[in-house]
Residue, then its C-alpha position, 0 to 999 in steps of 0.5 A: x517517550x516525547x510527545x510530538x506537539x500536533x502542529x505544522x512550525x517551519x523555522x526553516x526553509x525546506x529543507x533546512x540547512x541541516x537536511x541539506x548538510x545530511x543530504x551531501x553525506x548521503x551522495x557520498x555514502x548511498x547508492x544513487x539508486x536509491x531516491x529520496x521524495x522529500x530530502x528532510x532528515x527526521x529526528x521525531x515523529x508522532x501522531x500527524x507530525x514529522x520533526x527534522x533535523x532542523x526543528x521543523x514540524x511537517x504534516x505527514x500525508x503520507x505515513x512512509x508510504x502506508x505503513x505508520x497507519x497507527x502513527x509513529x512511535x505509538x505507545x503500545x508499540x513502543x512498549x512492546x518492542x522494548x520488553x521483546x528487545x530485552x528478552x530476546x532479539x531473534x533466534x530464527x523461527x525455523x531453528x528454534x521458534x517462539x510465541x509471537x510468531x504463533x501469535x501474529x499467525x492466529x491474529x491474521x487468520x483471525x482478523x483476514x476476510x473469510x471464517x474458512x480455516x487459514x494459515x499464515x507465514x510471515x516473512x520480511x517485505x511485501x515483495x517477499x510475501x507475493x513472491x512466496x504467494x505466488x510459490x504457494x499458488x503454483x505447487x498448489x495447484x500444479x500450474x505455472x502461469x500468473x494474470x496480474x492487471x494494467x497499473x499492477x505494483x508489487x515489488x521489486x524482486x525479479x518476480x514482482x517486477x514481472x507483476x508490476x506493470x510501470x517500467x520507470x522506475x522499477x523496472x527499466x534495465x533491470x530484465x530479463x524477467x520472470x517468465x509465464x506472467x500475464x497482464x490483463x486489462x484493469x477496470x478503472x472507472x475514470x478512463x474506461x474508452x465506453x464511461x464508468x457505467x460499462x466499465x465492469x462488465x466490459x472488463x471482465x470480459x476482456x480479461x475472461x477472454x484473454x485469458x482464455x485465448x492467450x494463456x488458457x484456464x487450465x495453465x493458470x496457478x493464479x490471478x493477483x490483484x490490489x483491490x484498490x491499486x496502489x502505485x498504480x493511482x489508488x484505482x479502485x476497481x469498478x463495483x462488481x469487478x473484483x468479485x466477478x473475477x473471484x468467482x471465474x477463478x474459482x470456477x477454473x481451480x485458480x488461486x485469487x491472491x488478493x495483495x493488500x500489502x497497501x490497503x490492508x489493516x484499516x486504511x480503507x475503513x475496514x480491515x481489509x479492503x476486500x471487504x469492500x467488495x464482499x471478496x473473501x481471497x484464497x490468499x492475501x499479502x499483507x505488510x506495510x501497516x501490519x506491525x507500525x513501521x517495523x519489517x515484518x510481512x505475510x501470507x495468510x490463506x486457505x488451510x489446504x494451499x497453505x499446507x500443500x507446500x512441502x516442509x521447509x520450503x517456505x521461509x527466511x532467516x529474518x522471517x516473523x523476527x520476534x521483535x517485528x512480531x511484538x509491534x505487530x501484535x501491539x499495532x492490531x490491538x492498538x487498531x481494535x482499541x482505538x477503532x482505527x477502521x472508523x478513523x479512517x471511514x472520518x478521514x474519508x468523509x472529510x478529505x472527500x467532501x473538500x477535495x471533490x469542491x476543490x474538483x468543482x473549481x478546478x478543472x485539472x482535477x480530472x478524478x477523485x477517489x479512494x477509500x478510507x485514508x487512502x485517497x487520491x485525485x488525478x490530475x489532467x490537462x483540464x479545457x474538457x481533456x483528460x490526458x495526464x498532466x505529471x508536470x502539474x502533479x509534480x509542481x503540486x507536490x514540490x509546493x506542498x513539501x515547501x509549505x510542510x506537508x508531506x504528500x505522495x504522488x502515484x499513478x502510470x503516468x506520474x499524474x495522481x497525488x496520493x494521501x495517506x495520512x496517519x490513521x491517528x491524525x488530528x482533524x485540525x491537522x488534516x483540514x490544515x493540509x488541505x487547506x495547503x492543497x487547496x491554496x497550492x492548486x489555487x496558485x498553480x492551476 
């Protein structure tokens, strides 16, 4: 395995020749549905550092969307993936199993929050392992209707595109839609009408009495929620939100199904972003950074819902695949081993320092927030209006491609830039890519 030099070079413009030669192929050869950020072929990548096809070295704030939190090609991974292709690469854990299954399984009910007795059962995307959440919530309990939130994503199956609450691009022209789902107000601090103070409180009683008038408690299998929401702005619920909502389910019989397909395996500086709020879920989906870039999902949950589905009713040709189960496992203790929760909590300290300066000068900085490295700023009009500014954000993002770093942007309105840098990352590489933030918003705002 080459070392990936921990350095940002451009020997072209971006993208280079060579991208834009494998860019024609790809309008030639893949569906036009499928869109592409940052039209930059890669070749290599490692640590903080993305090589493409014209020798150029990017800055990766972005680990494909949280998922290389422990870098890529990590060795541990690397090794593990090896030695499990050469044994065996799959048979199908329901035809005839095999151990790394069990092993990823008691590895998450180890590591998930809560000492009560779990089960897990893996599965490929996180679209599958909410999907499959919400199959669990429903034979478990009986009841059919699902609360998701305001700014809600998760997935792209026809079910969780009822949960997500974005239209363009996920949802447009693609209904009819899985029926009995709901959506409730979240409790985002910067755009609460009555000031971030009131915001808790005021949200949860909002949802308490939707969810009474419109649905009823006793028809609710189960509530969904990103402790921190992801393709919705990195919104991190206001203090106290998500434990009070954990509490009124339940006090209901209800199923809190806690999705941290994004903000789990320590992103947020902790393991799982649940923790945060002392919120221990009935089930939680995982995903993303679980196994360092190879597909693999689950559910894990309490033993009594996780057990009440009959036998054979959850599953998948590809699910827990063997050798997605060995990069998961080498990922968890690359994880434990390098103490990557603290990396994150180093991350955190650094980008929100200099991104909340960036925020005194600046006014089209509207908010920053975020836990770990999982962090964001929100981007306004400025000249005291806070009304999303998406123009902005994209012309900030397409800048900061140009210069080689690859940044993210999220939210509702398209107004939030979203950073998720490799847990692994340098500080000179982090504070570079600041830096390319703070001279790009210097020019542009």
């Amino acid at each position: 395995m080459s070392m990936v030099p921990q350095q940002r070079l451009l020997r072209t413009e971006i993208p280079g020749p060579r991208s834009l030669e494998l860019h024609v192929r790809k309008s030639a050869a893949v569906s036009a549905g499928v869109g592409t950020t940052l039209p930059v072929y890669i070749e290599r990548a490692g640590g903080g550092i993305l090589v493409d096809v014209d020798g150029n070295q990017l800055i990766d704030f972005g680990s494909g969307i949280a998922v290389t939190s422990v870098g890529n090609a990590a060795p541990r991974i690397v090794e593990a993936v090896r030695q499990q292709v050469g044994d065996f690469t799959h048979t199908c854990f329901m035809v005839t199993p095999y151990e790394e299954y069990l092993a990823v399984c008691e590895a998450l009910n180890e590591v998930t929050p809560g000492t009560h007795e779990k089960r897990s059962a893996l599965f490929n995307s996180g679209s599958e392992a909410v999907e499959n959440a919400i199959k669990i919530a429903r034979h478990a309990t009986g009841r059919t209707a699902v609360i998701a939130f305001d700014h809600a994503y998760h997935g792209r199956t026809n079910l969780t595109m009822a949960l997500t609450a974005k239209s363009m691009p996920y949802k447009h022209g693609f209904g009819p839609f899985a029926g009995d789902i709901y959506r409730v107000p979240m409790a985002y601090p910067y755009r609460w009408p009555t000031g971030p103070d009131r915001c808790a409180e005021e949200a949860f009683a909002a949802f308490v009495e939707q969810v009474h008038a419109q649905v009823g408690e006793t028809n609710v299998a189960a509530v969904i929620v990103e402790p921190i929401q992801g393709e919705g702005g990195f919104i991190v619920p206001a203090p106290g939100f998500l434990r009070a909502v954990a509490e009124w389910c339940r006090e209901h019989g209800i199923v809190f199904i806690a999705d941290e397909i994004q903000s789990g395996f320590c992103r947020t500086g902790d393991w799982f972003a649940s923790t945060h709020e002392g919120v221990v879920p009935d089930l939680i989906t995982t995903a993303k950074g679980i196994a360092g870039g190879l597909p693999l999902a689950a559910v894990t949950g309490r033993a009594e819902l996780m057990d009440a589905v009959h036998g054979g009713g959850l599953g998948g040709t590809y699910g827990g695949n063997p050798v997605a189960c060995a990069a998961a496992l080498a990922a968890i203790e690359t994880m434990r081993a390098d103490d990557l929760a603290g990396a994150a909590k180093r991350i955190e300290s650094i980008m929100v320092s200099r991104l909340q300066a960036m925020a005194a000068k600046y006014d089209v900085i509207g908010d920053v927030r975020g836990r770990g490295a999982m962090i964001a700023v929100e981007l306004v009009q400025g000249g005291g209006s806070t009304q999303p500014n998406s123009a902005l954000t994209a012309q900030i993002s397409a800048a900061c491609h140009r210069e080689g770093l690859v940044t993210l942007t999220a939210g509702t309105f398209g107004n939030v830039l979203r950073f998720l840098p490799p847990l692994v990352i340098g500080e000179d590489l982090l504070n570079e890519g600041i830096d390319i933030i703070e001279g790009v918003v210097a020019r542009l705002a």
